[in-house]
TORSEFI-946609 format. One record per residue (C-alpha): residue in three letters; residue number from 1; y, x, z. Coordinates in nm, 3 decimals, decimal comma. Each point is the difference from the previous one (the first is absolute). Example, Ala and Ser with C-alpha at 12.3 -4.5 7.8 and 13.67 -1.06 7.14 Angstrom:
// TORSEFI-946609
+------+-----+---------+---------+---------+
: rest :  nr :      c2 :      c1 :      c3 :
+------+-----+---------+---------+---------+
:  ALA :   1 :  -0,450 :   1,230 :   0,780 :
:  SER :   2 :   0,344 :   0,137 :  -0,066 :
+------+-----+---------+---------+---------+
***
This chain:
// TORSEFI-946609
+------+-----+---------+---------+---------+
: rest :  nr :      c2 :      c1 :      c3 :
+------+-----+---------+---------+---------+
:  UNK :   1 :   0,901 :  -1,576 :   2,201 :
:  UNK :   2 :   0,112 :  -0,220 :  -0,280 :
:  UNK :   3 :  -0,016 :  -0,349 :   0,052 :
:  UNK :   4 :  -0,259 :  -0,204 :  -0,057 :
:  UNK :   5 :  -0,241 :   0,340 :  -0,042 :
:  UNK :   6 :  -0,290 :  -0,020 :   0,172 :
:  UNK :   7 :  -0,083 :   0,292 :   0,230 :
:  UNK :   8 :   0,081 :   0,330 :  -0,150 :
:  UNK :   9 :  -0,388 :   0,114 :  -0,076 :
:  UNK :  10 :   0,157 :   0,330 :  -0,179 :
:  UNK :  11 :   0,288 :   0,194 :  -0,124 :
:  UNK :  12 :   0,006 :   0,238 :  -0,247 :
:  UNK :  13 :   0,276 :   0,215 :  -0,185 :
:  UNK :  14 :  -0,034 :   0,062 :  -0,314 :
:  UNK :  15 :   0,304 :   0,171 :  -0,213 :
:  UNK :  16 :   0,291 :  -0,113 :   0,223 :
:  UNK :  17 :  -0,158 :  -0,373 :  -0,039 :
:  UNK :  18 :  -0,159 :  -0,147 :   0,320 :
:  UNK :  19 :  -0,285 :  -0,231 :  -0,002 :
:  UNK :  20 :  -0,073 :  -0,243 :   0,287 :
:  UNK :  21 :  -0,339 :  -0,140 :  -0,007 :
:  UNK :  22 :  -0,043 :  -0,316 :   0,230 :
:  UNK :  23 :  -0,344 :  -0,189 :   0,018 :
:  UNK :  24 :  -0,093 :  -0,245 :   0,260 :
:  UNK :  25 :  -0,345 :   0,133 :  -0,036 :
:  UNK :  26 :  -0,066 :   0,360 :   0,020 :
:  UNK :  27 :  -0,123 :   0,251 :  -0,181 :
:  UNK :  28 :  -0,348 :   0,146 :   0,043 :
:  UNK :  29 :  -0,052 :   0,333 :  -0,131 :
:  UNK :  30 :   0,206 :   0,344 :   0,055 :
:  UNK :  31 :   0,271 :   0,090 :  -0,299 :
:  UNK :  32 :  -0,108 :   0,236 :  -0,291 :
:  UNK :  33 :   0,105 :   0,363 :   0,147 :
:  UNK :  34 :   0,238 :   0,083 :  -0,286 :
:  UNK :  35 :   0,222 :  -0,364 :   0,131 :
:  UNK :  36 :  -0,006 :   0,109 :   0,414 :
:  UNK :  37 :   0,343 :   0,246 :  -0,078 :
:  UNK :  38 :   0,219 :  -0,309 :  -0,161 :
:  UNK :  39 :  -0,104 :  -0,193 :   0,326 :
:  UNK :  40 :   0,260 :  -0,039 :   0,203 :
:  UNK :  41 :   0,000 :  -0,089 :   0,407 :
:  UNK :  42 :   0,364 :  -0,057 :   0,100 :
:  UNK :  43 :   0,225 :  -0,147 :  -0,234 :
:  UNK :  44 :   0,044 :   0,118 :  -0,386 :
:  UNK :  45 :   0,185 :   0,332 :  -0,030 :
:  UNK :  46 :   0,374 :   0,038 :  -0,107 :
:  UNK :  47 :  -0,077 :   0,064 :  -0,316 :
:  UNK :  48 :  -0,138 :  -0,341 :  -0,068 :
:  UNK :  49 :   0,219 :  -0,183 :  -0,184 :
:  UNK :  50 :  -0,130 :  -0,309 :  -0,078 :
:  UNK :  51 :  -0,331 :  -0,192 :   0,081 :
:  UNK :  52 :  -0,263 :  -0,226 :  -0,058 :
:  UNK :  53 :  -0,158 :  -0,266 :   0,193 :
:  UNK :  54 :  -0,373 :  -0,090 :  -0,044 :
:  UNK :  55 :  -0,138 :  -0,300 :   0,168 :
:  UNK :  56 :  -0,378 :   0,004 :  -0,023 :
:  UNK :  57 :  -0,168 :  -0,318 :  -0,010 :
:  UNK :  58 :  -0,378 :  -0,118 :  -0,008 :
:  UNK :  59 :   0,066 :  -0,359 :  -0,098 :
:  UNK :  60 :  -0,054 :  -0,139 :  -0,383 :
:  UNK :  61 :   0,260 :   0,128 :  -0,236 :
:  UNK :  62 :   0,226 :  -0,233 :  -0,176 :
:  UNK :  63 :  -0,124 :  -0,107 :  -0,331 :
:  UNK :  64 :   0,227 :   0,128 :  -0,338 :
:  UNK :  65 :  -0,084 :  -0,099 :  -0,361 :
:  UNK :  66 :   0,338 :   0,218 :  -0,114 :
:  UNK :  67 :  -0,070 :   0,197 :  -0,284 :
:  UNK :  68 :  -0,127 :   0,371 :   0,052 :
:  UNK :  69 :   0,318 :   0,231 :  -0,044 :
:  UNK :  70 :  -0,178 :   0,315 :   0,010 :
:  UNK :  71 :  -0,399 :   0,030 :  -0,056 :
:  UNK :  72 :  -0,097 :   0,311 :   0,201 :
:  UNK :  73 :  -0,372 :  -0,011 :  -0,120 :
:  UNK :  74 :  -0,291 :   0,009 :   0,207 :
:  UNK :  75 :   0,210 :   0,033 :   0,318 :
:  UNK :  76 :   0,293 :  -0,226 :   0,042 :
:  UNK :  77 :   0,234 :  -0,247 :  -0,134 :
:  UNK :  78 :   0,358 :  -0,104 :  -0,007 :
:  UNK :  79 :   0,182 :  -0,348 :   0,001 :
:  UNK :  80 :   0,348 :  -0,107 :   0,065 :
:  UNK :  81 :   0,043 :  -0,223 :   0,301 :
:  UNK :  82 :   0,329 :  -0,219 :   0,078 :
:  UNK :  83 :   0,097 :   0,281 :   0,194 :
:  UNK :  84 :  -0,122 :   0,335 :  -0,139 :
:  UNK :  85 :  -0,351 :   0,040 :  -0,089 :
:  UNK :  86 :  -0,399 :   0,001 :   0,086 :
:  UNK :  87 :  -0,259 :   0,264 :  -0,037 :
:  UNK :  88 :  -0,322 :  -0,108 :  -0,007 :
:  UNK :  89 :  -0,305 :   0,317 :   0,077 :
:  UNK :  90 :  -0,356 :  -0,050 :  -0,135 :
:  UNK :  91 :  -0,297 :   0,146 :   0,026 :
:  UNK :  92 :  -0,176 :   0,245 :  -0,249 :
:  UNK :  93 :  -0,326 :  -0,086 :   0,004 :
:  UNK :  94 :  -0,222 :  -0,072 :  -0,292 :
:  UNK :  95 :  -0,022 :  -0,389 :  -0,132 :
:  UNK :  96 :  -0,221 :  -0,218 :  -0,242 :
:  UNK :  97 :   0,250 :  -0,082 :  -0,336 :
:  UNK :  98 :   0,231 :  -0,241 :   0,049 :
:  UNK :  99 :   0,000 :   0,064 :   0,397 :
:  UNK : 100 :   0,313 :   0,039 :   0,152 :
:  UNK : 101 :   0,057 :   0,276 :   0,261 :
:  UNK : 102 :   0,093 :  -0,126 :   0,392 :
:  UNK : 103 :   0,327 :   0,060 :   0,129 :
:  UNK : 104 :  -0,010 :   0,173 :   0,364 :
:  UNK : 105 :   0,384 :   0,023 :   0,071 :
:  UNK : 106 :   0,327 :  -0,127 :  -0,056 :
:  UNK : 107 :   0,331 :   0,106 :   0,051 :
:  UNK : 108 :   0,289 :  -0,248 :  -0,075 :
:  UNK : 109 :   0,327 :   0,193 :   0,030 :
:  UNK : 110 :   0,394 :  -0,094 :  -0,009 :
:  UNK : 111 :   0,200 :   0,174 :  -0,317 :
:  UNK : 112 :   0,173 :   0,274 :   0,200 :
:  UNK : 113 :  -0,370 :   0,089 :   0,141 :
:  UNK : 114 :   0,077 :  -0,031 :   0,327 :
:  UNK : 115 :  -0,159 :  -0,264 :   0,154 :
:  UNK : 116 :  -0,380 :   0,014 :  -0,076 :
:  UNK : 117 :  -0,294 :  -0,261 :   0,074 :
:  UNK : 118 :  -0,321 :   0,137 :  -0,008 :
:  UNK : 119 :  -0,335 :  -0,265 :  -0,024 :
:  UNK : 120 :  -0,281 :   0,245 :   0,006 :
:  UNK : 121 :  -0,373 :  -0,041 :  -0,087 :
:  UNK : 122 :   0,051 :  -0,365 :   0,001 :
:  UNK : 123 :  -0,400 :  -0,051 :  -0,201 :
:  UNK : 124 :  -0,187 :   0,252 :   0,175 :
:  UNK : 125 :  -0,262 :  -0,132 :   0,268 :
:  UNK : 126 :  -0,021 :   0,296 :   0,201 :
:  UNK : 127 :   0,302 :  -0,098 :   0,160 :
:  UNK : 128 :  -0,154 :  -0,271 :   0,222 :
:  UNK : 129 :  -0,235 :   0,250 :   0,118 :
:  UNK : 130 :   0,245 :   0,184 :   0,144 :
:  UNK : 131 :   0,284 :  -0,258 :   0,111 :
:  UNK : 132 :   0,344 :   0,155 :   0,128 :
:  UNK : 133 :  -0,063 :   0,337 :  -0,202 :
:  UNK : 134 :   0,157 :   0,072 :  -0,378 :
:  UNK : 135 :  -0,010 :   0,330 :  -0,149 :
:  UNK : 136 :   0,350 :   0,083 :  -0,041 :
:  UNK : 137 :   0,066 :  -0,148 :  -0,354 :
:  UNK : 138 :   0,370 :   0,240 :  -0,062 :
:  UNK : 139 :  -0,160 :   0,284 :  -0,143 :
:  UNK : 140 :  -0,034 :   0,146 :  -0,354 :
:  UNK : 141 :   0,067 :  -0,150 :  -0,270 :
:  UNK : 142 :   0,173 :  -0,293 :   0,154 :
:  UNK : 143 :   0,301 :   0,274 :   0,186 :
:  UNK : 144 :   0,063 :   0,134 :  -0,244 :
:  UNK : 145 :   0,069 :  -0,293 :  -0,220 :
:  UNK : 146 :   0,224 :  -0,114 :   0,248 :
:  UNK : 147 :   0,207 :   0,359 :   0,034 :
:  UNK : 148 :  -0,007 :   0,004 :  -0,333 :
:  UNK : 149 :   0,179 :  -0,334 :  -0,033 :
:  UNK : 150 :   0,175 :   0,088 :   0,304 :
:  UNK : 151 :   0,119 :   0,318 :  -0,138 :
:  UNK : 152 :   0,077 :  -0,110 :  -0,349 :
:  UNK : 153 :   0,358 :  -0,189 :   0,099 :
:  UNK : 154 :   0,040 :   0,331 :   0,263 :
:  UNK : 155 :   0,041 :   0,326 :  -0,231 :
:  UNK : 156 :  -0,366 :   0,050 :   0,104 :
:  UNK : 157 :  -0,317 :   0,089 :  -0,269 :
:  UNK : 158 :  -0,374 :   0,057 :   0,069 :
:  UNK : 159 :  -0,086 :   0,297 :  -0,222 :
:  UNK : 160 :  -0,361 :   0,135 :  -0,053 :
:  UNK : 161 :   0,044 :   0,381 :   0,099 :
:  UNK : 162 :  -0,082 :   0,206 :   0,283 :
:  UNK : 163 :   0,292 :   0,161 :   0,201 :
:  UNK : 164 :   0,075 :   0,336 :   0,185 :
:  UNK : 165 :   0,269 :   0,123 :   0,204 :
:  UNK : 166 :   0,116 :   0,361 :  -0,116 :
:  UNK : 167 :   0,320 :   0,167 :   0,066 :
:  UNK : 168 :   0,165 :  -0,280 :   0,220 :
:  UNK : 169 :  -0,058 :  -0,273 :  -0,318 :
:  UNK : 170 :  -0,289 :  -0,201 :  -0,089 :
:  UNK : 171 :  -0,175 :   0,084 :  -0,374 :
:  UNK : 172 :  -0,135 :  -0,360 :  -0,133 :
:  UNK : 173 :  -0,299 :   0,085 :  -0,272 :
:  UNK : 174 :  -0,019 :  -0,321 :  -0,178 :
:  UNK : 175 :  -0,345 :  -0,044 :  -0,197 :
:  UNK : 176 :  -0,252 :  -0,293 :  -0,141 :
:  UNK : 177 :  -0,359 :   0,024 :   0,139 :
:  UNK : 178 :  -0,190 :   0,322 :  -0,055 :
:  UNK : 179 :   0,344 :   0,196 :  -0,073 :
:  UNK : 180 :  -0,054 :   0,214 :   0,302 :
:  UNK : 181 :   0,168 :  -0,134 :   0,325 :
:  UNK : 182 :  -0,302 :   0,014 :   0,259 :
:  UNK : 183 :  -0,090 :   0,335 :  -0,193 :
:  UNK : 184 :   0,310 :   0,214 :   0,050 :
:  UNK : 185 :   0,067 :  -0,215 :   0,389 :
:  UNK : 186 :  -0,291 :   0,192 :   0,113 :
:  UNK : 187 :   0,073 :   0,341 :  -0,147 :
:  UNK : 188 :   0,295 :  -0,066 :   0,195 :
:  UNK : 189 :  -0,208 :  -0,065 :   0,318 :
:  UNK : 190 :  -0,203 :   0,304 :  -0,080 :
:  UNK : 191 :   0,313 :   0,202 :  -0,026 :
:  UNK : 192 :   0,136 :  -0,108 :   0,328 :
:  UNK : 193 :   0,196 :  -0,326 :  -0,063 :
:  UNK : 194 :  -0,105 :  -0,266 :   0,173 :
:  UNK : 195 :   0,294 :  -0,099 :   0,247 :
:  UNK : 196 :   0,204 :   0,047 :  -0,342 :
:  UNK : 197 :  -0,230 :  -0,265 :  -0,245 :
:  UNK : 198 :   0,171 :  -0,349 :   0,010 :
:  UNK : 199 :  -0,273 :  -0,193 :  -0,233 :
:  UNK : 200 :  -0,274 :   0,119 :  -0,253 :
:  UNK : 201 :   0,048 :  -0,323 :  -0,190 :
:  UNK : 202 :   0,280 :  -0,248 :   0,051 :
:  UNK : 203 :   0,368 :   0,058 :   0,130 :
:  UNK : 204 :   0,290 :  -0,221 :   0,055 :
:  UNK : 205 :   0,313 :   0,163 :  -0,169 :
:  UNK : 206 :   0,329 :  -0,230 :   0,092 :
:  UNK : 207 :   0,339 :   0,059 :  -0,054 :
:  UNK : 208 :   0,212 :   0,209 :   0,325 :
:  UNK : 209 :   0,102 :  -0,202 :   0,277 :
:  UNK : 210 :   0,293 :   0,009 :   0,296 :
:  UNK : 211 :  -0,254 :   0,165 :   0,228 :
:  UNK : 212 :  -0,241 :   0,132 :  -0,165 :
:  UNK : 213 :  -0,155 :   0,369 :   0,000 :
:  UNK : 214 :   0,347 :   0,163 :  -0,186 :
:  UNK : 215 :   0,331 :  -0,090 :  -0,022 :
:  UNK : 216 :   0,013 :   0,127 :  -0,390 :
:  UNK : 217 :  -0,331 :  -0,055 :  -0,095 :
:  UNK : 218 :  -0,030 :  -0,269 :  -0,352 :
:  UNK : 219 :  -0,319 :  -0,084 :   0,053 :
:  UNK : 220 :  -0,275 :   0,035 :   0,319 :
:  UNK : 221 :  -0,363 :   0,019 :  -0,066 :
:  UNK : 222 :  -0,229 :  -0,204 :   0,273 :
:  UNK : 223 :  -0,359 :   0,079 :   0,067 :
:  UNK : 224 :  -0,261 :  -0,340 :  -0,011 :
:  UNK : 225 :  -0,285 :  -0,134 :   0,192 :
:  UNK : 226 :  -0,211 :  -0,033 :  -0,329 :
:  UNK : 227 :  -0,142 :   0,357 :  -0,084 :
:  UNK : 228 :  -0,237 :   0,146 :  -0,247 :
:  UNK : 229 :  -0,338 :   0,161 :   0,051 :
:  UNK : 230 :   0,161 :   0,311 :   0,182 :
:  UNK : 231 :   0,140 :  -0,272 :   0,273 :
:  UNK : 232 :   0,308 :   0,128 :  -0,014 :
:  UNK : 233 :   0,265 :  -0,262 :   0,207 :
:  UNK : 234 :   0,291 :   0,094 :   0,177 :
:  UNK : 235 :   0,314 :  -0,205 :   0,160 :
:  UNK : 236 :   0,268 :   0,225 :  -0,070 :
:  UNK : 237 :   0,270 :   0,034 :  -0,294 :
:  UNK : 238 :   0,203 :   0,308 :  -0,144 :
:  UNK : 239 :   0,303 :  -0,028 :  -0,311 :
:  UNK : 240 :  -0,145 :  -0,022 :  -0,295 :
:  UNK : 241 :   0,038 :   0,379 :  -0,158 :
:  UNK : 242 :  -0,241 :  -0,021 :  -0,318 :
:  UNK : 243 :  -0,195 :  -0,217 :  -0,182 :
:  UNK : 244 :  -0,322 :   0,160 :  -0,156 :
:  UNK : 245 :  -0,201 :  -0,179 :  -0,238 :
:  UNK : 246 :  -0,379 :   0,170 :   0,016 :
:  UNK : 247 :  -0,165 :   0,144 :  -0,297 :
:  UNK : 248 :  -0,320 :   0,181 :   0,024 :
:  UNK : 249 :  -0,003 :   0,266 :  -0,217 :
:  UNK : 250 :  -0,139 :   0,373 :  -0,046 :
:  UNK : 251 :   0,328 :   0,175 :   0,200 :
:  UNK : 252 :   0,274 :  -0,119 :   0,247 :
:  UNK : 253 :   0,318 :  -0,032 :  -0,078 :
:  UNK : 254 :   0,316 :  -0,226 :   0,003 :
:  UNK : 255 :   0,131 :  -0,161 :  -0,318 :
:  UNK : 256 :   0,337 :  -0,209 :   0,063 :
:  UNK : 257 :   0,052 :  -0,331 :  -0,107 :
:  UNK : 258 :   0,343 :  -0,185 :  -0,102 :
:  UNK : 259 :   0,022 :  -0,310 :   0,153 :
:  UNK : 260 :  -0,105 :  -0,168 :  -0,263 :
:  UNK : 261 :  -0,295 :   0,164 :  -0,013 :
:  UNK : 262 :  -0,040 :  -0,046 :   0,338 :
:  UNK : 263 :   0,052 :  -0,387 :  -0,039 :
:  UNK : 264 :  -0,294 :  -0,032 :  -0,236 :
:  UNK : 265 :  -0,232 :   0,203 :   0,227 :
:  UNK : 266 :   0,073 :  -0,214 :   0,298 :
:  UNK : 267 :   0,003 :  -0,365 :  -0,072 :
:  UNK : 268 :  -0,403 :  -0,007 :  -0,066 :
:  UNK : 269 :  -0,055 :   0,122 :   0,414 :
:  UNK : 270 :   0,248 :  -0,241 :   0,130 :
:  UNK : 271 :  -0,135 :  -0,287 :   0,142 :
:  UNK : 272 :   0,220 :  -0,233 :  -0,016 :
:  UNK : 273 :   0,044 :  -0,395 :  -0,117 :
:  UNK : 274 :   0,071 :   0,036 :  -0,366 :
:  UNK : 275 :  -0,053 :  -0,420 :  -0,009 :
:  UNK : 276 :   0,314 :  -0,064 :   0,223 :
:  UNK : 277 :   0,275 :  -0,008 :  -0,240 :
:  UNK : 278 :   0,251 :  -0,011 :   0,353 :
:  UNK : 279 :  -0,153 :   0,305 :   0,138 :
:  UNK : 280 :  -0,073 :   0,216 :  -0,260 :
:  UNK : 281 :   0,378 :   0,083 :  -0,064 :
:  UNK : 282 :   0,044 :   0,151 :   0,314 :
:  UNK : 283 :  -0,348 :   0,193 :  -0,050 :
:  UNK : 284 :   0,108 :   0,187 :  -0,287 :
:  UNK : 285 :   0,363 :   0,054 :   0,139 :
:  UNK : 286 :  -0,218 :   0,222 :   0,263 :
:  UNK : 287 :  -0,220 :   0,188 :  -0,241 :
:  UNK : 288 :   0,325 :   0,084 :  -0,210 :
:  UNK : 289 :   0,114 :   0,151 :   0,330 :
:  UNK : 290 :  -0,287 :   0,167 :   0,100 :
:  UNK : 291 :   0,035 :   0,176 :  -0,285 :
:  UNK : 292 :   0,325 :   0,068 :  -0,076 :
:  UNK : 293 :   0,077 :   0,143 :   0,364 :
:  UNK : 294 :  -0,372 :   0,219 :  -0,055 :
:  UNK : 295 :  -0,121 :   0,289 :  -0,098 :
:  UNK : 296 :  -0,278 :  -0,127 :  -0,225 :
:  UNK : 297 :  -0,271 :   0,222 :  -0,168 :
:  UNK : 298 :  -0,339 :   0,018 :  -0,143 :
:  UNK : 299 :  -0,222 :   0,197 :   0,243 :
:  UNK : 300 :  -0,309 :   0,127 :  -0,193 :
:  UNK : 301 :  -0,233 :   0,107 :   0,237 :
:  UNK : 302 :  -0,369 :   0,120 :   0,043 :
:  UNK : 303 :  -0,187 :  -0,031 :   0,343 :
:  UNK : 304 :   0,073 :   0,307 :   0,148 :
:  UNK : 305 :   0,246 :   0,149 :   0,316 :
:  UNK : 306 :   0,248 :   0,152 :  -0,281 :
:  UNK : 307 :   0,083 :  -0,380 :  -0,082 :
:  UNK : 308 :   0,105 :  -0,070 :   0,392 :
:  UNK : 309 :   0,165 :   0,407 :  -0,037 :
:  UNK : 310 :   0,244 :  -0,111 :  -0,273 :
:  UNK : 311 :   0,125 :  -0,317 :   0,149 :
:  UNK : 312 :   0,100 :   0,168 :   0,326 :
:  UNK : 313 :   0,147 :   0,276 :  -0,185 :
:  UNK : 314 :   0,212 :  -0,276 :  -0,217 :
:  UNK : 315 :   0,063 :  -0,201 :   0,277 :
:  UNK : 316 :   0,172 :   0,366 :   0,178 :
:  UNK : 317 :   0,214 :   0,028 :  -0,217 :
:  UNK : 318 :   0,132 :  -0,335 :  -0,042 :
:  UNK : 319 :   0,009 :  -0,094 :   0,373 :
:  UNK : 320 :   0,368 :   0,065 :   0,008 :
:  UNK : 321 :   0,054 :  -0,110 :  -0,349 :
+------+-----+---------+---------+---------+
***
């Protein structure tokens, strides 16, 4: 246990990145299903590389008048801090003009992101009702910020796009919102896929590591815990082998990009902190070698089982290519 942690409450691994979650005061509540496989009982596995330590606390949250670096709208904030930053989680409701909404968590975090203080639901009253019990506050969105800060300085890059495993590599199809990633996921189910499907909706791509999944691979592609409406979450990673930006269309078929291309089609679906002038250099070193070491096409695809039949004929005939 790191020192000065309070009790480990939870571990997870997410992407070769461990998370250790201490809280003096536990969490009521079981985890969403699609988080129970990053879980982790008995230490992180090999593969984790780095990690990050999350002290949850229940006591007021510093004050900070810093100005806002990043404006997230409804849902969060950012502001620099002597040490790093803060993030700063409100609620959605609906407010009277000129009303300004509550903030419900806090996370104040060192530079590197690796030491994390939590403060959570510091103005909500049901709390004293139920003394010595916090819903676990490390959930989306607030991981993921923190991998993707994490990440950022680490060759690592949250990507909208559902992933597969075909032909011993993993097929990444990147897409915004309503391009099709929860739609051809489960023709993939309904075609027999399911130990294959890393994540209808989000995937950590980072750059190959000493260790990780193979020796030559460029790039590996990591499932996520934060799936789609076909609940697609997996903890497992393959090399990279293409990079598929979806389409829908009237036929299926495969349409390469250059890299440049490819560049242009995947910088809208990576989340990422375009505000941090330090990190974002080493962000877009990553995409460049995502795809420059890729295969990267257009897949235009309708909803139908000869969509999921030409990507495991493609990905035949380039498993040993």
């Amino acid at each position: 246990m790191t020192p000065g942690l309070p009790v480990v409450t939870e571990a997870l691994a997410v992407a070769g990145v461990g998370l250790r979650i201490g809280s003096a005061t536990a969490f009521v509540g079981r985890s969403d299903p699609w988080y129970l496989p990053f879980i982790v009982e008995d230490g992180f596995p090999a593969g984790c590389t780095s990690a990050i330590d999350v002290e949850v606390a229940t006591s007021p949250f510093p004050p900070c008048d810093a100005p806002l670096l990043f404006d997230g709208g409804i849902a969060w904030t950012m502001q620099p801090e002597d040490t790093g930053y803060r993030l700063c989680f409100r609620r959605g409701e609906r407010l009277t003009p000129g009303e300004a909404r509550s903030v419900h968590t806090v996370a104040c975090s060192d530079d590197p992101t690796t030491h994390v203080k939590v403060y959570a639901e510091q103005d909500v009253e049901p709390l004293s009702a139920r003394p010595g019990r916090l819903t676990n506050p490390v959930r989306y969105p607030l991981d993921q910020l923190l991998l993707m800060n994490h990440l950022a300085s680490r060759g690592g890059v949250i990507v909208h796009a559902a992933g597969v495993v075909m032909g011993g590599g993993a097929l990444a199809f990147p897409g915004v919102s309503g391009a099709g990633k929860s739609t051809l996921a489960r023709l993939m189910l309904d075609a027999g896929w399911a130990d294959s499907l890393l994540s209808d909706d989000r995937m950590i791509l980072r750059a190959a590591r000493e260790g990780d999944v193979d020796n030559e691979a460029d790039v590996v592609a990591w499932g996520t815990p934060w799936p789609s409406d076909a609940r697609v979450a997996r903890n497992a990673c393959a090399p990279l082998s293409g990079l598929l930006f979806l389409v829908k269309s009237e036929q299926n078929e495969l349409v390469p990009l250059t890299p440049s291309e490819a560049t242009r089609r995947l910088m809208p679906v990576v989340t990422c902190p375009w505000y941090d002038a330090e990190r974002l250099p080493g962000v877009l070193d990553t995409c460049a070698q995502i795809v420059e070491s890729t295969p990267c096409y257009e897949m235009r695809f309708r909803p139908d089982q000869e969509a999921v039949a030409l990507l495991a004929e493609w990905a035949h005939e380039n498993e040993d290519g």
